[in-house]
mmJSON file of the N, C-alpha and C atoms, coordinates in Angstrom:
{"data_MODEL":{"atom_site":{
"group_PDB":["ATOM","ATOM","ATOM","ATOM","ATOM","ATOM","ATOM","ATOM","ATOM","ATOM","ATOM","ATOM","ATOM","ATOM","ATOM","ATOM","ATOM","ATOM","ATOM","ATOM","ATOM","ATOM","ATOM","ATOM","ATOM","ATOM","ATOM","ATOM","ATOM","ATOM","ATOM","ATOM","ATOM","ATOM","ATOM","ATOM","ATOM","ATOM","ATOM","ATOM","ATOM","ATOM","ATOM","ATOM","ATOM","ATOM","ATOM","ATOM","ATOM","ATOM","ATOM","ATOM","ATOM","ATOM","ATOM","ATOM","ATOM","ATOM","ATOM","ATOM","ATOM","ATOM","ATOM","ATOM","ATOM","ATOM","ATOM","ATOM","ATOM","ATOM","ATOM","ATOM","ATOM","ATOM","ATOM","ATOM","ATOM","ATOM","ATOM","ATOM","ATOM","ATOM","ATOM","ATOM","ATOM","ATOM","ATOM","ATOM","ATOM","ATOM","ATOM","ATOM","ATOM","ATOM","ATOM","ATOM","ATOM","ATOM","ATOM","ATOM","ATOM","ATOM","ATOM","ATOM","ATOM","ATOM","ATOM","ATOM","ATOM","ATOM","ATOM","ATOM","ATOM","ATOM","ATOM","ATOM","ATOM","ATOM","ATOM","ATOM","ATOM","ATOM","ATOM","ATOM","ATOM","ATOM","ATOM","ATOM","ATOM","ATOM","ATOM","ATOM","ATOM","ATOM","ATOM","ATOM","ATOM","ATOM","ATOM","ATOM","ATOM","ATOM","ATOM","ATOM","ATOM","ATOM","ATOM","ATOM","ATOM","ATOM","ATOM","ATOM","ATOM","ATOM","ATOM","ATOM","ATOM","ATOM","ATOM","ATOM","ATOM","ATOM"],
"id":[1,2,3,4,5,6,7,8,9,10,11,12,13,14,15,16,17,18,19,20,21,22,23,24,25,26,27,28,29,30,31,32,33,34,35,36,37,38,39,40,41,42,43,44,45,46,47,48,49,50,51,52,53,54,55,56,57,58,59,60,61,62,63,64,65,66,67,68,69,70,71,72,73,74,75,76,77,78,79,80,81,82,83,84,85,86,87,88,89,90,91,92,93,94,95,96,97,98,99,100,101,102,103,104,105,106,107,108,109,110,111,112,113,114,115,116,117,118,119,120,121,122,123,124,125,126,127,128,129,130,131,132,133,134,135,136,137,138,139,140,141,142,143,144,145,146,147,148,149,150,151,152,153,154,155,156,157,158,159,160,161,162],
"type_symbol":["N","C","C","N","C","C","N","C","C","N","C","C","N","C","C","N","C","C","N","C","C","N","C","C","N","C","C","N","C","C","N","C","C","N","C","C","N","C","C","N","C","C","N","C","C","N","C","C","N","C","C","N","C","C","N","C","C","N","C","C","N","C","C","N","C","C","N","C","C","N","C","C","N","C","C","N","C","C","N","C","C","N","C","C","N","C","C","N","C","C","N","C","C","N","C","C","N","C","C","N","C","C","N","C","C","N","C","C","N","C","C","N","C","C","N","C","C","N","C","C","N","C","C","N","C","C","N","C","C","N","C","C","N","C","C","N","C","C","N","C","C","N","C","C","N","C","C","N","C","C","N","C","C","N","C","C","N","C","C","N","C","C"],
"label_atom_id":["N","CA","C","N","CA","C","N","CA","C","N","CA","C","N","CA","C","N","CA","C","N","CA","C","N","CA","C","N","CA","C","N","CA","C","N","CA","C","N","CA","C","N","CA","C","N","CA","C","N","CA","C","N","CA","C","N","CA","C","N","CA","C","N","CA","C","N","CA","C","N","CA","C","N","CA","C","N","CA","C","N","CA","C","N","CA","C","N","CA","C","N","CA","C","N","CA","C","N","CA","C","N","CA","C","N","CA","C","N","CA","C","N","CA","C","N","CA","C","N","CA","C","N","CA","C","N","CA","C","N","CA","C","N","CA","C","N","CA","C","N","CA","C","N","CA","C","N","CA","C","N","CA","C","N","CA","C","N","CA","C","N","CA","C","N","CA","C","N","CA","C","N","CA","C","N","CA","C","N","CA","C","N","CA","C","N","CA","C"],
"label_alt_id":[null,null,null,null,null,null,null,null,null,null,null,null,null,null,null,null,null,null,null,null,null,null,null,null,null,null,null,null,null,null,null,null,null,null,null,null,null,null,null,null,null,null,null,null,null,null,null,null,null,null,null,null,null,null,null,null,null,null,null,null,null,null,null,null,null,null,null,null,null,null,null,null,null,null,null,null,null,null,null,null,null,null,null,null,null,null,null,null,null,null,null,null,null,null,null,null,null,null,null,null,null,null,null,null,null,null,null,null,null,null,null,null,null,null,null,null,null,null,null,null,null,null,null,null,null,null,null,null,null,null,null,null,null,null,null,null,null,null,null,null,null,null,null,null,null,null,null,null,null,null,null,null,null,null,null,null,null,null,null,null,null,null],
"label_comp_id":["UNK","UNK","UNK","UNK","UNK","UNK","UNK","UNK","UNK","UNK","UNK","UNK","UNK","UNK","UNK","UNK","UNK","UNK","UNK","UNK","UNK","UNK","UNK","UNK","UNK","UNK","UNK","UNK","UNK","UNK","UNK","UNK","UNK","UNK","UNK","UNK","UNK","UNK","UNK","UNK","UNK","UNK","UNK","UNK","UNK","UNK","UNK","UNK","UNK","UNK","UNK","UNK","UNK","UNK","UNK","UNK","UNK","UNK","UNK","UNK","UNK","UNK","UNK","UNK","UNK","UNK","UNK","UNK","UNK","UNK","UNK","UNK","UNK","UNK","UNK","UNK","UNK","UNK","UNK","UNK","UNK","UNK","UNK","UNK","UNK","UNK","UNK","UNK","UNK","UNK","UNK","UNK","UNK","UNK","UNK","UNK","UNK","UNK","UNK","UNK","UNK","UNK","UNK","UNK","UNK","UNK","UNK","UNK","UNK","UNK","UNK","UNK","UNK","UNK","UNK","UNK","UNK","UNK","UNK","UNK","UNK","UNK","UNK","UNK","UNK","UNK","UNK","UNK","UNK","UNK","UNK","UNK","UNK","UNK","UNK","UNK","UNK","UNK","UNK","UNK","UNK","UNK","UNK","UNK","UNK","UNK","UNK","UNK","UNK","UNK","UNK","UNK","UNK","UNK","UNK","UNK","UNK","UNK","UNK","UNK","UNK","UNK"],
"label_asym_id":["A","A","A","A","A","A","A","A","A","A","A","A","A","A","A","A","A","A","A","A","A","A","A","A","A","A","A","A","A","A","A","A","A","A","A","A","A","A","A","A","A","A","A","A","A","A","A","A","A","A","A","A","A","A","A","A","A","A","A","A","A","A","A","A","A","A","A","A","A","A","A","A","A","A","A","A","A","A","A","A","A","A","A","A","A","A","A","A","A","A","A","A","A","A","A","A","A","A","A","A","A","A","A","A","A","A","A","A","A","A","A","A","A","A","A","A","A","A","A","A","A","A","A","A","A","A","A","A","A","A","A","A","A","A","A","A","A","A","A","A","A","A","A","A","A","A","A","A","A","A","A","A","A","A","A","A","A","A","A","A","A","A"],
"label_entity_id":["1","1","1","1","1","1","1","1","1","1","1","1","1","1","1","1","1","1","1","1","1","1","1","1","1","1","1","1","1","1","1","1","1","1","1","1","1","1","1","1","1","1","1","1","1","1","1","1","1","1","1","1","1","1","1","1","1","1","1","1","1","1","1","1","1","1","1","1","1","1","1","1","1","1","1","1","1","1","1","1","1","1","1","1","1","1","1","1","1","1","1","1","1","1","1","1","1","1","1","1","1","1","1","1","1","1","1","1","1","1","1","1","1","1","1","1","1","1","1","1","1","1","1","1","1","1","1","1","1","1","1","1","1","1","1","1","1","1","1","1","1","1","1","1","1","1","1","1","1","1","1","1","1","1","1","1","1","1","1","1","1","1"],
"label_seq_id":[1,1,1,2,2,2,3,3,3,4,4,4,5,5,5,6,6,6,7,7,7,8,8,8,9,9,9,10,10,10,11,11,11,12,12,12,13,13,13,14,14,14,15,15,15,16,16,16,17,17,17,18,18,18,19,19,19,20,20,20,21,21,21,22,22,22,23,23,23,24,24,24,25,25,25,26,26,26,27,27,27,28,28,28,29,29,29,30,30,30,31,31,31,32,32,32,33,33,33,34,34,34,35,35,35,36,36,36,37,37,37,38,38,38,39,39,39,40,40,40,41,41,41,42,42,42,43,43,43,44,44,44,45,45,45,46,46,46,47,47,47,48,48,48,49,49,49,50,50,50,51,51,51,52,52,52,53,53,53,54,54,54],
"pdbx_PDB_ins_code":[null,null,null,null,null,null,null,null,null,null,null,null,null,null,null,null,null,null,null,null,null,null,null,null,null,null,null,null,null,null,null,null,null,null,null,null,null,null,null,null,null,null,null,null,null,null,null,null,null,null,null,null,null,null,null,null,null,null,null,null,null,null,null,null,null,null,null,null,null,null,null,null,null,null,null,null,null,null,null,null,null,null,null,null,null,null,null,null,null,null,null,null,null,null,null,null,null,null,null,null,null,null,null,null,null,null,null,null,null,null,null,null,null,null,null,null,null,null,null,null,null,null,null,null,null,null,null,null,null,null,null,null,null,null,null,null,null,null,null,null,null,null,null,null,null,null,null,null,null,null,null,null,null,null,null,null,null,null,null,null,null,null],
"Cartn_x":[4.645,5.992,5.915,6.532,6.581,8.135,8.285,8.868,8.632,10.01,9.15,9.194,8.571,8.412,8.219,9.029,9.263,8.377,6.878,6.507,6.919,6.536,7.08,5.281,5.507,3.973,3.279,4.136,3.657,2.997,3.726,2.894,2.123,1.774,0.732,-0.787,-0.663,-1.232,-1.949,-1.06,-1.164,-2.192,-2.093,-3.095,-4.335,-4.428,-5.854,-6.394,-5.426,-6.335,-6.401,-6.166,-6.828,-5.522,-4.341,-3.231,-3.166,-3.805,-3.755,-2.288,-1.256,-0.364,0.295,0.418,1.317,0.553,-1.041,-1.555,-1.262,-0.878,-0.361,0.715,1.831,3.593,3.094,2.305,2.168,1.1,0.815,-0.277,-0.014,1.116,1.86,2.786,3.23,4.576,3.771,4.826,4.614,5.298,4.55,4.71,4.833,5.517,5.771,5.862,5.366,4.668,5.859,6.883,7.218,6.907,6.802,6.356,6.218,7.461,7.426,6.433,5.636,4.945,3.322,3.322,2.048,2.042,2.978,2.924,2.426,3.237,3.242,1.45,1.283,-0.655,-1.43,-1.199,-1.74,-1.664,-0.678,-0.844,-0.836,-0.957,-1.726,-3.663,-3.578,-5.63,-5.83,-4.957,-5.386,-5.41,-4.22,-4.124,-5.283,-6.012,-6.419,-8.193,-8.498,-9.794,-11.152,-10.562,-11.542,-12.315,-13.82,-14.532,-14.111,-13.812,-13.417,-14.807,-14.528,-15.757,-15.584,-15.743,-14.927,-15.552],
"Cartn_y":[13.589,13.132,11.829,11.544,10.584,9.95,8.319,7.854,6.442,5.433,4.017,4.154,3.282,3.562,1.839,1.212,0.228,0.714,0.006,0.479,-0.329,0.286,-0.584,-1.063,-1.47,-1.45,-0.709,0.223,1.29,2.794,2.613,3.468,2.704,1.674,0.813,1.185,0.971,0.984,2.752,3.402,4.916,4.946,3.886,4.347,4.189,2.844,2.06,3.592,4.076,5.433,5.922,6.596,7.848,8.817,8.449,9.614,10.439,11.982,12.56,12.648,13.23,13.898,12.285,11.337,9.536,9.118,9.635,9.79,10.526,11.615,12.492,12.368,11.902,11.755,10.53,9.409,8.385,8.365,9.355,9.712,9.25,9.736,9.302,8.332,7.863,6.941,5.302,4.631,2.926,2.759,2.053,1.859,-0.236,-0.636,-2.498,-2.23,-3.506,-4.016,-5.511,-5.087,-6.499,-7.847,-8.754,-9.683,-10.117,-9.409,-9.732,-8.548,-7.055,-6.337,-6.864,-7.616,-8.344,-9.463,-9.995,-11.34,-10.432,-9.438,-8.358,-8.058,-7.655,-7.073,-7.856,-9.156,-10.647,-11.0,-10.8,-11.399,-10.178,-9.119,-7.863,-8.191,-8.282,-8.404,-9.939,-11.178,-11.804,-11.728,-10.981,-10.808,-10.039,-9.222,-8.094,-8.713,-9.516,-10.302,-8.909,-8.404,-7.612,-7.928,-8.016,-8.622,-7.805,-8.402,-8.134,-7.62,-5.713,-5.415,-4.509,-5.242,-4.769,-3.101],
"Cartn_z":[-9.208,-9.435,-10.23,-11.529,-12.017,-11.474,-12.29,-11.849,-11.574,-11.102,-10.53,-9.176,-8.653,-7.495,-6.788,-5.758,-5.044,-3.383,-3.067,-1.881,-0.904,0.037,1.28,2.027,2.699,3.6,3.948,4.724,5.413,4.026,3.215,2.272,1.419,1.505,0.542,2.057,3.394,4.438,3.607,3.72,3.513,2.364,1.296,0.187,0.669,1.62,1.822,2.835,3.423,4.229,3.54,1.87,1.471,1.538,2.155,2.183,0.757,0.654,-0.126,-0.814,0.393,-0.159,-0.682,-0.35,-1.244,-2.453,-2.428,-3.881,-4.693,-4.313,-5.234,-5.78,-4.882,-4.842,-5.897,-6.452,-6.928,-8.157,-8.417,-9.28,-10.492,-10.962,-12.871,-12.168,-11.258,-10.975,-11.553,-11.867,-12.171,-10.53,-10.312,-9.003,-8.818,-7.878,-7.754,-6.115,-6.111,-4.326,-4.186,-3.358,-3.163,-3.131,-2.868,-2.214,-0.81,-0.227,1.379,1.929,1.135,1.676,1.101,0.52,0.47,1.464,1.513,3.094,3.813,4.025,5.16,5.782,4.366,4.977,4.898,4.232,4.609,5.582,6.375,7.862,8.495,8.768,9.3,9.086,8.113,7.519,8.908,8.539,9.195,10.426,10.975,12.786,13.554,12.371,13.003,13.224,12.471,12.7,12.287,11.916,11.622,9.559,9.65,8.325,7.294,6.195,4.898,4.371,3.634,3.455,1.77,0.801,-0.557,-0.652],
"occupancy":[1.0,1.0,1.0,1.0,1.0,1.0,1.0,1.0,1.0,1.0,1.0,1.0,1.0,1.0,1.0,1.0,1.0,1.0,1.0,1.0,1.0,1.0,1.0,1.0,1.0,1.0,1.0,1.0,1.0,1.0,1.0,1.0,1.0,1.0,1.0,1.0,1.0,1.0,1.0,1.0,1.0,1.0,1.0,1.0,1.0,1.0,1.0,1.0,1.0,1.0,1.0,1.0,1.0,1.0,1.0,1.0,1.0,1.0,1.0,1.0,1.0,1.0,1.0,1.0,1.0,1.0,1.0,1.0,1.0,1.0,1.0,1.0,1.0,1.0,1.0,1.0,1.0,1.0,1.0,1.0,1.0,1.0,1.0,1.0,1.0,1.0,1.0,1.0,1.0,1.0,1.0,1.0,1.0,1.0,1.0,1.0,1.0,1.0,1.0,1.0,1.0,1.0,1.0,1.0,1.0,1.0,1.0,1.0,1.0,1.0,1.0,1.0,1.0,1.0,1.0,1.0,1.0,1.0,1.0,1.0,1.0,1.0,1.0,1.0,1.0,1.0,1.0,1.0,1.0,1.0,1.0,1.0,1.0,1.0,1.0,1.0,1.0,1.0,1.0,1.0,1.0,1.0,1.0,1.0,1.0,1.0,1.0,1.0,1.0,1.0,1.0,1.0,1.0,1.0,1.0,1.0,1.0,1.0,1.0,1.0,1.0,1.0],
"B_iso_or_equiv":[0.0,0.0,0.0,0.0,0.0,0.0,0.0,0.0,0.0,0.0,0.0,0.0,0.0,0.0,0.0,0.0,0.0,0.0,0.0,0.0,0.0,0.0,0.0,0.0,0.0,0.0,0.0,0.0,0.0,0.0,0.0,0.0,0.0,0.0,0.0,0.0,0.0,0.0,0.0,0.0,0.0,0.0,0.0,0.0,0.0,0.0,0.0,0.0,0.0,0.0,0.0,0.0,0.0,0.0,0.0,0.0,0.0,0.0,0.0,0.0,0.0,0.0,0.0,0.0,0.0,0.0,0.0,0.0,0.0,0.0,0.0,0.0,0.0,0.0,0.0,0.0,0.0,0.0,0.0,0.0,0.0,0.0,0.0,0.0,0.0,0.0,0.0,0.0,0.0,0.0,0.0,0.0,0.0,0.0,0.0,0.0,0.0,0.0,0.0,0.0,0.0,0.0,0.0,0.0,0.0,0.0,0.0,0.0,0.0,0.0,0.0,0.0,0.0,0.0,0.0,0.0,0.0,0.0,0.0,0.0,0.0,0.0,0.0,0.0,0.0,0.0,0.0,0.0,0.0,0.0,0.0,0.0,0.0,0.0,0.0,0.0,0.0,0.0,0.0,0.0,0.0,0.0,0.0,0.0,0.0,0.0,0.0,0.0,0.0,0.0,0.0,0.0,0.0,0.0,0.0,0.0,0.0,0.0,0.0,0.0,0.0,0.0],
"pdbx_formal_charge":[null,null,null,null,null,null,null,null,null,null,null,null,null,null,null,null,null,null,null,null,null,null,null,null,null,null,null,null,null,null,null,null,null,null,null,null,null,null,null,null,null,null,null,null,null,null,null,null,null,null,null,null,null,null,null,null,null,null,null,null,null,null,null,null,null,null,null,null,null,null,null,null,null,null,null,null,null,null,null,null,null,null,null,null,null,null,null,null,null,null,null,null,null,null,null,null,null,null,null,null,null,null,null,null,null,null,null,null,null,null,null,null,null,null,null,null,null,null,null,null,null,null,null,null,null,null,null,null,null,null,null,null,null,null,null,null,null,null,null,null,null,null,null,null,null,null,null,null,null,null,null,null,null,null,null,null,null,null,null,null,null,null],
"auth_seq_id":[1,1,1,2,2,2,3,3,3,4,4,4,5,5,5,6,6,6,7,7,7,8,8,8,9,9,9,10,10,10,11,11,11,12,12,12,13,13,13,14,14,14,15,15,15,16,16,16,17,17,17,18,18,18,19,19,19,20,20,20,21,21,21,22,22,22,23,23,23,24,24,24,25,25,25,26,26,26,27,27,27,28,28,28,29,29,29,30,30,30,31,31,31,32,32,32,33,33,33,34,34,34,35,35,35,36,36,36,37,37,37,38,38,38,39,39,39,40,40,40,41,41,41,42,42,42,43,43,43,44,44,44,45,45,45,46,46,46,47,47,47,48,48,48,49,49,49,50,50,50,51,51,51,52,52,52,53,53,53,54,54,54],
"auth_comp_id":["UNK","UNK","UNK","UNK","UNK","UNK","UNK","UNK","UNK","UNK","UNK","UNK","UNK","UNK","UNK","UNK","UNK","UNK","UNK","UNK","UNK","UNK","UNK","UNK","UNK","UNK","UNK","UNK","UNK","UNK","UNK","UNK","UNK","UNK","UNK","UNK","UNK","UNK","UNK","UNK","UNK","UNK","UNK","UNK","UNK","UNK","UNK","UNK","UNK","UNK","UNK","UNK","UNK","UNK","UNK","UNK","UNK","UNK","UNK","UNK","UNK","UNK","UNK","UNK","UNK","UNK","UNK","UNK","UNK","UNK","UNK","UNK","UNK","UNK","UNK","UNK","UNK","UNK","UNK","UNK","UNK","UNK","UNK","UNK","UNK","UNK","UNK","UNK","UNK","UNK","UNK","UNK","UNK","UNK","UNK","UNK","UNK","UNK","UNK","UNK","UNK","UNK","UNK","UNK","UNK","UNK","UNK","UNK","UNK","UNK","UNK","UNK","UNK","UNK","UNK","UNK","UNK","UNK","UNK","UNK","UNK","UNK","UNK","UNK","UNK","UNK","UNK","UNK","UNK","UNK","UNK","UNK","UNK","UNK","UNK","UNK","UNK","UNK","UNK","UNK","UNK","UNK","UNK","UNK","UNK","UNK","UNK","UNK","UNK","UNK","UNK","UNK","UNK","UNK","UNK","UNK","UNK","UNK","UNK","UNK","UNK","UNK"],
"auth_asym_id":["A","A","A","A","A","A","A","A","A","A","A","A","A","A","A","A","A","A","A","A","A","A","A","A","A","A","A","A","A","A","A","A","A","A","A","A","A","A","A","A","A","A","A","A","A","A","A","A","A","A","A","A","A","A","A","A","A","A","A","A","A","A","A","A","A","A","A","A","A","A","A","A","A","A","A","A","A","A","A","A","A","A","A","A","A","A","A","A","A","A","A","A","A","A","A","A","A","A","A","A","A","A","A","A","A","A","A","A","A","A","A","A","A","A","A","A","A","A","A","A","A","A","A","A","A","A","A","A","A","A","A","A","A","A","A","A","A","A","A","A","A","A","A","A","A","A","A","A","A","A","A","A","A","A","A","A","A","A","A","A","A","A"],
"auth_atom_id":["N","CA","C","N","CA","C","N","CA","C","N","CA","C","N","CA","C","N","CA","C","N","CA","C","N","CA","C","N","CA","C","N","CA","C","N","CA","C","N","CA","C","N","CA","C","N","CA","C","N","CA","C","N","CA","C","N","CA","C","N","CA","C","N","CA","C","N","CA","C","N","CA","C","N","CA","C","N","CA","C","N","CA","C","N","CA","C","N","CA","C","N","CA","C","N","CA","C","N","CA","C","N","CA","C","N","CA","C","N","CA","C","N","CA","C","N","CA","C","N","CA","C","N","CA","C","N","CA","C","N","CA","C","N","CA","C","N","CA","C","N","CA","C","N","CA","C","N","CA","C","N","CA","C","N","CA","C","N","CA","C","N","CA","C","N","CA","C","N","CA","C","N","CA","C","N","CA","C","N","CA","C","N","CA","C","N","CA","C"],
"pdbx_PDB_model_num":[1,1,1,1,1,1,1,1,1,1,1,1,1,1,1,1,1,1,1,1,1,1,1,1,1,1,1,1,1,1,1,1,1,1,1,1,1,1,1,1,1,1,1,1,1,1,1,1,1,1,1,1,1,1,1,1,1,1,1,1,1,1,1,1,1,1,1,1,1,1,1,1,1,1,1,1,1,1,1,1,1,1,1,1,1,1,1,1,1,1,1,1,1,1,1,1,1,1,1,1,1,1,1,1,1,1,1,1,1,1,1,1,1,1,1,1,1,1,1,1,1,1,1,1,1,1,1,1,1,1,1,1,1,1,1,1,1,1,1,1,1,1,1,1,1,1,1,1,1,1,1,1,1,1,1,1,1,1,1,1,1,1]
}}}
């Protein structure tokens, strides 16, 4: 599906797992990440104390 596309958290969360079928729905889309859903997994990454592993 092309298209733009505005994510929310919970489907940005969805990419970092690998969600086939939101890769796909996002494959040709231009896609924009708010700003309050980057605070968002910034302070999720930090709450969760678990090591940053690129």
């Amino acid at each position: 599906m092309s298209g733009r596309y505005l994510l929310d958290t919970n489907i940005i969360i969805a990419l970092f797992a690998s969600d086939t079928a939101v890769k796909d729905n996002l494959a040709k889309a231009k896609v924009f990440v708010p700003a309050i859903a980057i605070g968002e997994l910034y302070f999720g990454a930090r709450k969760s104390g678990r090591a940053w592993s690129p």
